[in-house]
Structure formats: C-alpha cells, structure tokens
C-alpha positions as CSV (number, residue, x, y, z in Angstrom):
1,X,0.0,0.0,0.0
2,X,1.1,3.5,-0.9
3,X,2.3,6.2,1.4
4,X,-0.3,8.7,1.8
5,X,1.2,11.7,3.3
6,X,-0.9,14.8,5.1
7,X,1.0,18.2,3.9
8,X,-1.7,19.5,2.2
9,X,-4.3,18.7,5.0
10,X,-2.0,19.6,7.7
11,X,-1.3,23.2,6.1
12,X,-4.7,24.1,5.2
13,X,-6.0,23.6,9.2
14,X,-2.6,25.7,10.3
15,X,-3.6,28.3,7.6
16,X,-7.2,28.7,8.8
17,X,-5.9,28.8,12.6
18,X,-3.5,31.4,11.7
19,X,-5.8,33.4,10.2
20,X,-8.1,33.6,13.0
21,X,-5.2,34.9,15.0
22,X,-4.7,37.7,12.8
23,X,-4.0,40.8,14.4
24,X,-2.2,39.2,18.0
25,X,0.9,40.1,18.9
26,X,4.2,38.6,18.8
27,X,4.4,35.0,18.1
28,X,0.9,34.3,19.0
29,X,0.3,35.3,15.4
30,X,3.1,33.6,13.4
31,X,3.6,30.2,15.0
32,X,0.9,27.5,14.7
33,X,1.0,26.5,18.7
34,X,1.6,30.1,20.2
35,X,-1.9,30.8,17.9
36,X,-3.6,28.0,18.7
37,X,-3.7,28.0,22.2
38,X,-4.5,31.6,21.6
39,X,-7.4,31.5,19.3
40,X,-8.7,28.7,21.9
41,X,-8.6,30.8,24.9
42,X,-9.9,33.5,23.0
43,X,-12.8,31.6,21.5
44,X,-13.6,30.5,25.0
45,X,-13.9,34.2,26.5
46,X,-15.6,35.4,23.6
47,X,-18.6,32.7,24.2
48,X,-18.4,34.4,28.2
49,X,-18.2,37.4,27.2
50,X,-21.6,36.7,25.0
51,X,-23.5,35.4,27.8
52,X,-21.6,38.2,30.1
53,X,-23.5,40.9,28.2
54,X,-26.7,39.7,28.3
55,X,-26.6,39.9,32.1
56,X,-24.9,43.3,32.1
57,X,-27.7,44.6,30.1
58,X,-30.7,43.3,32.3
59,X,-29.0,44.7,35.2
60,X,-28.4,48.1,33.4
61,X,-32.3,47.5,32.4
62,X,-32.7,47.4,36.3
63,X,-30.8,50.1,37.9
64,X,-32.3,52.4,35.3
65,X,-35.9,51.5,36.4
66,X,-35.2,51.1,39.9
67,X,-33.7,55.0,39.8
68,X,-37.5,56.0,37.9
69,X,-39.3,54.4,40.7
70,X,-37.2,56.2,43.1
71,X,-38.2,59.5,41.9
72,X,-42.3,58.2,41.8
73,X,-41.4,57.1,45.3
74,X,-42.0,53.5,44.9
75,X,-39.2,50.8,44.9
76,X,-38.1,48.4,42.3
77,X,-39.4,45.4,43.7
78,X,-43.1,46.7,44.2
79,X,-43.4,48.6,41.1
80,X,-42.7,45.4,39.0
81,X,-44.7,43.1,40.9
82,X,-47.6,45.7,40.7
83,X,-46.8,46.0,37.0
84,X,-46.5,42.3,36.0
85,X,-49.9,41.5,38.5
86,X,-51.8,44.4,36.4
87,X,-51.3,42.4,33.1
88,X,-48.2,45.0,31.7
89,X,-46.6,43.6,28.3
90,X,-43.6,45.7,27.9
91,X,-40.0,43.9,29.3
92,X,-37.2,45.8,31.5
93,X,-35.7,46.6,28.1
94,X,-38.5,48.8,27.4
95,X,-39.7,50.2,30.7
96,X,-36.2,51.6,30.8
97,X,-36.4,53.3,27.5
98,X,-39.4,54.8,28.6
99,X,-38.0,56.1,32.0
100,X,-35.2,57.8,30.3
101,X,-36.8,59.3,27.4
102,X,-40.4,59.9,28.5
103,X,-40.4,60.3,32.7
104,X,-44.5,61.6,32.6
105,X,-45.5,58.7,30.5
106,X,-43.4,56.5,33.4
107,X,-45.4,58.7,36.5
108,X,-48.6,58.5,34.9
109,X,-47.6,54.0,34.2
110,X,-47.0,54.2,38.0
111,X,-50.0,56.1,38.9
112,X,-52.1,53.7,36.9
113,X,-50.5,50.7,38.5
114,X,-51.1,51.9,42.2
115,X,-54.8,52.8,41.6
116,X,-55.5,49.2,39.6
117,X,-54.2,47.2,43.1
C-alpha cells in the first residue's frame, strides 16, 4: 500500500488557525502552537463574554428602572410586581427606554399601576 502523506491537509488547518489569529501580537500570530492555544482561549472568552452581556444589560435594564421608581417614590421590587400582577406587556428593556426618554409617561404607568391594586 502507498504512502499517503498529510502536507496538504495539515497546512490548510494551520492556515485557517492562523488566520483567525490575525492581528495578535508577537508570536501568537506567526507560529501554529503560540496561535492556537491563543485562538482557543480566546474563542472561549468570547462565548463568556456573550453570555456576560446579556446579564450586564438586564442589570443596566434594572438600575435604570429602579432609579424612575425612586423618583415616583415606589421601589423596584413593588413597582414590577404591581406591574406584571396588572397584566403589563412591555419587558425591562422597554420600561427603561421609557423612563429615560419619556419620565410623565413612566409617573402616569406608575399612577395607573397603584390605583388598579
């Protein structure tokens, strides 16, 4: 039986690693182990960092609601309990829009909400 040998495989998987480690520094870039335990670690935070900024933006979300309710004197907790109990649609995502860029509409959604319980 012939001698099959792997170059051609071999060089295209050290080619596509390497390119994924384009733009590191040093020999992280150049050198198929240095970039492959690179691209691996990095491929590994980046899948954190995806799931890291869905829970940074829910507590953004949060803290921007909880500081509206402060200023119509009612807390987080309360508010949203009140809010989900009346039947409200909108997520934290939008509720926080809304106390940013429209603070009347968000007195008058907290007025509603306290005379419906």
């Amino acid at each position: 039986m012939a001698r099959i040998k792997s170059g051609i495989v071999t060089r295209k998987r050290h080619k596509r690693m390497l390119k994924l480690a384009k733009g590191f520094y040093g020999r992280r870039k150049s050198t198929y182990k240095n970039a492959a335990e690179s691209v691996e670690r990095a491929l590994a935070n980046a899948y954190v960092g995806r799931k890291n900024r869905k829970r940074d933006f829910r507590r953004l979300w949060i803290t921007r609601i909880s500081a509206a309710c402060a200023l119509n004197s009612i807390n987080y907790s309360k508010f949203m309990g009140l809010y989900l109990k009346s039947g409200g649609k909108l997520n934290r995502k939008m509720l926080s829009e809304i106390a940013i860029h429209d603070p009347e509409y968000f007195s008058s959604l907290v007025k509603g909400i306290r005379l419906s319980s």
